[in-house]
DRENKOL-974984 format. One record per residue (C-alpha): y, z, x; residue in one letter. Coordinates in steps of 0.25 Angstrom, whole numbers, plus 5000, padded with zeros to 4 digits. Example, Ala and Ser with C-alpha at 12.3 -4.5 7.8 and 13.67 -1.06 7.14 Angstrom:
2
498250315049A;499650295055S;
This chain:
404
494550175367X;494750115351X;495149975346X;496650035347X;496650015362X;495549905364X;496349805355X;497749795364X;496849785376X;495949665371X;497349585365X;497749615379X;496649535385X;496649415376X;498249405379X;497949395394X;496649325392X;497549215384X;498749205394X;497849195406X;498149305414X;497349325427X;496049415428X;496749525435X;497749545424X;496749535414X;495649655420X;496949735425X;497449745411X;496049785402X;496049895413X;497249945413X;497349945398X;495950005396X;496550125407X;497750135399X;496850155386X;496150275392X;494850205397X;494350275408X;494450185417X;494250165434X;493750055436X;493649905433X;493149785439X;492849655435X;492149525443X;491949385440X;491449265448X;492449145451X;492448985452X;493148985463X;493248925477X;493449035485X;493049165477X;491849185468X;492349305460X;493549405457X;493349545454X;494449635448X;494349805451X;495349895443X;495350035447X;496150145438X;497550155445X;497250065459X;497849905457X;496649785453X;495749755464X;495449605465X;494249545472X;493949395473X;492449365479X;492349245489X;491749145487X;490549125496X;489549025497X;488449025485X;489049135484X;490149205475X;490349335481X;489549435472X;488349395479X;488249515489X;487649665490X;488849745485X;488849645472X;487249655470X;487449815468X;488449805458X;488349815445X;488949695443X;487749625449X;486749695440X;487349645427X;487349515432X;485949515435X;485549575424X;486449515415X;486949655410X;488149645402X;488549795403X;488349915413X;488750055410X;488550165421X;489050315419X;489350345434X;489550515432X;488150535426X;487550575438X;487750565454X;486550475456X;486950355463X;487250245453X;486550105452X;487750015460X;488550065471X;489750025463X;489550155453X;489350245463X;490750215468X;491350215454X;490850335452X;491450405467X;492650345461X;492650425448X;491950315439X;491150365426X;490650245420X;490350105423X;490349985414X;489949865419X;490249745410X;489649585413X;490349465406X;489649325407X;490649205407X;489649105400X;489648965406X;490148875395X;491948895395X;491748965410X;491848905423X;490848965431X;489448995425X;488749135427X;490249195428X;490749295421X;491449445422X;490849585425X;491549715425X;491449865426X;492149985421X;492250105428X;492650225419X;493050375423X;493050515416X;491650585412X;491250505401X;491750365408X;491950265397X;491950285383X;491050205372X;492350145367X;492850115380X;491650045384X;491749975371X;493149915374X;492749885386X;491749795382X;492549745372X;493749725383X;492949665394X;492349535389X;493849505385X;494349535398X;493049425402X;493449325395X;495049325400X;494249335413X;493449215411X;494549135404X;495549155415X;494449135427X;494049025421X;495548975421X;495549015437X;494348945440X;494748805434X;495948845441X;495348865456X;494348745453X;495248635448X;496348685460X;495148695472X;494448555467X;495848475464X;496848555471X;497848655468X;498948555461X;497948465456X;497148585450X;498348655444X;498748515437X;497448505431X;497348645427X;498648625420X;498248505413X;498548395419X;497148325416X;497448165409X;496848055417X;497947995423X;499048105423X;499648065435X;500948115443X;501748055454X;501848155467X;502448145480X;501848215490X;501348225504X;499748165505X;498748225514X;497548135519X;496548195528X;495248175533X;494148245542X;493948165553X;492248125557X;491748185543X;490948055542X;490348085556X;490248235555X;489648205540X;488448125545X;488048235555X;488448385548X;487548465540X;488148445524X;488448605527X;489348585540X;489948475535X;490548525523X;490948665531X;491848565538X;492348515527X;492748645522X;493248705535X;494148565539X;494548555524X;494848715525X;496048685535X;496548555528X;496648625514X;497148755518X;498348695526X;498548605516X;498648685505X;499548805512X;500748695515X;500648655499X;499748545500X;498848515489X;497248465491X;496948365482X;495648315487X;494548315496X;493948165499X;492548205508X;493348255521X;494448205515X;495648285509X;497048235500X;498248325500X;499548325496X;500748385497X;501748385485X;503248315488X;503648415477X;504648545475X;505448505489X;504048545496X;504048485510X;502648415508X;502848345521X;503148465530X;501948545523X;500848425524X;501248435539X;501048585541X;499748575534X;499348465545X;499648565554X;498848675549X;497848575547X;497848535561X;497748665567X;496648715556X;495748605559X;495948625575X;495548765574X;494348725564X;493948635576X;494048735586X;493148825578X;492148725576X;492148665588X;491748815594X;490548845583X;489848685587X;490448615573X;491148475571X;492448485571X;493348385565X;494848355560X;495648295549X;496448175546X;497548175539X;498748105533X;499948135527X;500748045519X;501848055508X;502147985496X;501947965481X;500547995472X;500047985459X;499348145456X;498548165443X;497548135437X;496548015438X;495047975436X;494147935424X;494447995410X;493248125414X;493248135429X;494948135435X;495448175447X;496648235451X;497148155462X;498148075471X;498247915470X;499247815474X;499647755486X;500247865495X;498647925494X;498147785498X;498947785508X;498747935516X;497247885515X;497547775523X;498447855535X;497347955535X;496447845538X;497247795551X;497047925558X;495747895563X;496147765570X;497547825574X;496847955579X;497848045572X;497348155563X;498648145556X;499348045550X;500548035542X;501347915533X;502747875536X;503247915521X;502648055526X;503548055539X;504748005531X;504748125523X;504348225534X;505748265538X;505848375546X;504148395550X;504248255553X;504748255567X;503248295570X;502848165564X;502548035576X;502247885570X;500947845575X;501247705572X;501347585559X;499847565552X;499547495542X;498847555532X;497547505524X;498147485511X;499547505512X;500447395511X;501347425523X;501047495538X;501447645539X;501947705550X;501147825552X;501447975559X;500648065565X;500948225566X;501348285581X;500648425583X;501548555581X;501148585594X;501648445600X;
């Protein structure tokens, strides 16, 4: 393989490296062309570890004439998913703990069993050659330390892989690397900025909307919810069960919020602040009472599972009012938040606060009701309070059960 055919390939790369395209596109492409300029090739794989909340890695598998496989390790705890058995006998795994930058393996020599199970399957599958190659990612300009990208190279034919066609691999794979590293890097401020902020918040940032005090006025629904006995339930749990209830109550909250369109801006303690954007004709009303729904039935079938393996069970709070907000940026001139102020957030803090002393879990303004339209009929006052800090008494509404 000369200069001829290695040239277009590496300007290829560059361009796609430059416009951003994903890691898929990027890896499916140098395969492809290097199979189109008559490298031998069977098989190729690439793996690299993730900052990411739910997975800990992403591997791609290219196999002559068959479609990319993609594989994303989960996440688990202390753990990022290379850590078992199958992993430890890889080849993979020796260069890493070795810190082996380069492996080359003819697989036809001899019908000895091969030193990682890996190579004998290649070789049943008609592989005559194995280069394995390891890239680190150093720390400085990445954002995950002790990252980086490993791949191998299976070739086929009696002679496997030429000297010229490893040497444009070496030459092609560090590029492929670095569009690697670049456009994870991208994906992991990306996931980060969205799971820490929340998705729009995460997106605006991202985007660039960073000055202190860049601020946009939003109408929108306001969710204000707390769980109820966590100061109790915090003096006596062990820190482990405490924060697995967390997670497991928070798990219903978010997850029906999100899948009716609702946006998580933050979590206070056991606290949580949601909106729903008035926006695009969206019915933010309608959609903050569907996810009360889900929430409700969620959290009573948490309870039940609780209840049965001898844990705390508990339930939320929440009100839901409507109005106008300021949303952008705000805070000191080196630590901002992207946040929520203005009266409407002051005032869904103090209706979430009269459920306990009302004994409703749920809790919704008159401005809220007022715009309900249809989905309000399920809507019943509850009575006139004045509210701690608001000028006037609101008449508040509480929501009758579907199954009323």
């Amino acid at each position: 393989m000369d200069e001829t055919k290695i040239q277009p390939i590496a300007e290829w790369l560059t361009g796609e490296s430059l416009k951003g395209s994903s890691d898929s596109v990027l890896f499916q492409g140098l395969c492809d062309q290097l199979a189109a300029a008559g490298v031998p090739l069977l098989r190729a794989n690439i793996s690299y570890r993730s900052l990411h909340p739910l997975y800990g890695g992403h591997s791609y598998t290219w196999w002559r004439a068959d479609e990319l496989q993609t594989t994303d390790w989960e996440r688990r705890w202390g753990n990022v998913g290379t850590g078992d058995d199958g992993f430890k006998a890889s080849p993979y795994y020796h260069m890493l703990a070795t810190n082996e930058s380069r492996l080359r393996y003819r697989l036809n020599q001899s019908n000895a069993p091969l030193p990682f199970p890996i190579l004998d399957e290649l070789r049943e599958k008609g592989g005559t050659d194995y280069v394995g190659m390891a890239m680190s990612f150093e720390q400085e300009g990445n954002l995950q330390a002790e990252s980086g990208m490993v791949s191998s190279w299976t070739g086929t034919g009696v002679h496997g892989f030429s000297s010229d066609e490893v040497v444009a691999l070496e030459r092609l794979v560090p590029m492929l690397a670095l569009g690697v590293k670049s456009g994870s890097n991208y994906r992991m401020a990306q996931a980060m900025l969205e799971t820490y902020l929340g998705k729009d918040a995460g997106r605006r940032v991202l985007s660039g909307q960073i000055d202190r005090g860049s601020i946009t006025s939003i109408s929108a629904v306001l969710w204000f919810a707390d769980l109820q006995g966590f100061t109790r339930m915090a003096e006596v749990l062990p820190q482990e069960d405490l924060v697995k209830l967390l997670n497991e109550y928070f798990d219903c909250m978010v997850g029906a919020v999100h899948a009716e369109g609702g946006q998580v801006l933050k979590f206070m303690g056991d606290g949580l602040l949601a909106f729903f954007p008035l926006d695009g004709g969206a019915d933010a009303c309608g959609q903050a009472l569907r996810a009360a729904d889900a929430v409700m039935a969620g959290v009573s079938e948490l309870n039940a599972s609780r209840r049965a393996a001898n844990q705390p069970a508990s339930d939320f709070y929440i009100a839901l009012h409507l109005g106008e907000m300021m949303y952008g940026n705000i805070g000191s001139h080196d630590r901002l938040d992207f946040t929520v102020i203005g009266p409407a957030v002051n005032e869904v803090s103090r209706i979430e606060a009269m459920c306990r002393p009302l004994d409703r879990s749920l809790l919704i303004s008159s401005a809220f009701a007022k715009a309900a339209g249809d989905c309000g009929g399920r809507l019943v006052s509850v009575g006139r309070y004045a509210l701690r800090g608001v000028q006037k008494p609101q008449e508040l509404y509480t929501l009758v059960p579907t199954d009323a």
